[in-house]
N, C-alpha and C positions, 0 to 999 in steps of 0.2 A: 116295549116297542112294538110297533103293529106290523103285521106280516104283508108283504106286495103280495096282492092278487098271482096266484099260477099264470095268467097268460103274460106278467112284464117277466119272469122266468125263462122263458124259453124265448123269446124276442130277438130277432135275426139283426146280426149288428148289417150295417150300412153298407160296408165294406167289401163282407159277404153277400151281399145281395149283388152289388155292383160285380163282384166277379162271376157269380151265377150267370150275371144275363150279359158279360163278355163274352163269357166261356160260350152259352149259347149262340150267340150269335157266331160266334167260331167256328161251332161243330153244326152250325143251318149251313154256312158257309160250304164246309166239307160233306156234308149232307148234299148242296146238289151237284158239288165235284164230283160226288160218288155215282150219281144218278148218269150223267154224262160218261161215268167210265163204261157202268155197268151198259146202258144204251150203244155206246160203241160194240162190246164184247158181244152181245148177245145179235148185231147186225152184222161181224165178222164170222160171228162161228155161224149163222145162217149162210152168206156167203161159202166160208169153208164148205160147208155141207152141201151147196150146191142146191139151193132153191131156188127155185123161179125168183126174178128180178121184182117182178111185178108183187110179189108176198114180201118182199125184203124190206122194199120202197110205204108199201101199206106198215110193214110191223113197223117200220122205224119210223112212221108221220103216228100213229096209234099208242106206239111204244113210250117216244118222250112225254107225250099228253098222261099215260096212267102212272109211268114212273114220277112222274110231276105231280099229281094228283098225291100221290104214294107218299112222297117227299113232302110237298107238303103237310100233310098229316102228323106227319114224323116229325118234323118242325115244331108244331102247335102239341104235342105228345111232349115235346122232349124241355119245352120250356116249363109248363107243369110238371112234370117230372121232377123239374131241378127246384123251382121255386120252391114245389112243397118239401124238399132236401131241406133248404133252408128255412123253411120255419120249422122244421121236425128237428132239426141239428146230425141230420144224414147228407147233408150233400157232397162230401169227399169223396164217400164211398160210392154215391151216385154214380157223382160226375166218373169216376172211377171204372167203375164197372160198362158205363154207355161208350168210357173211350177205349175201352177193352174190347168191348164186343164190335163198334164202330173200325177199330184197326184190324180186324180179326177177319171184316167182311171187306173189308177195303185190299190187306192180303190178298184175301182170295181173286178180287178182280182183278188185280196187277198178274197174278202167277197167271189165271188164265189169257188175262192177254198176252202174257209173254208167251203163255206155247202155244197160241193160235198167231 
């Protein structure tokens, strides 16, 4: 009987791919909730600390624009990221790992909001 060529071997069922690129869009989704938190936080603890208005107003018209900039990058990062999961047969552990460290930084912007 003849052997299938190595690349129908490793061949990402349909299914998995479909949820790769849910999941992605899920976590672009939470990706720029995060950019909005982070943007708020980093415009109140200026406040708090009591800088000129006029630096507050510049960081936060400069600020949304690079955390956007930032965000998207990480968008276009995190879809290759996942897709090559799924042809490699890693992407559990991917996905895994990005919603580990994604909740980890997401924590963090919630606790600092809440003590500023």
């Amino acid at each position: 009987m003849a052997q299938l060529p190595k690349s129908f071997e490793r061949r990402p069922s349909v299914l998995l791919s479909v949820v790769c690129y849910l999941l992605w869009f899920v976590l672009s989704g939470a990706i720029l909730w995060l950019v909005f938190q982070v943007r708020g936080l980093l415009v109140a603890g200026m406040m708090w600390l009591r800088f000129n208005p006029w630096a507050v107003r510049a960081f936060d018209r400069w600020g949304i624009f690079l955390l956007g900039m930032i965000a998207l990058v990480a968008i276009f990062w995190l879809e290759g990221y996942l897709r090559s999961g799924v042809e490699q047969g890693r992407f559990w552990p991917r996905a895994g790992w990005f919603v580990l460290i994604f909740g980890a930084v997401a924590a963090l912007a919630l606790a600092g909001e809440w003590l500023i």
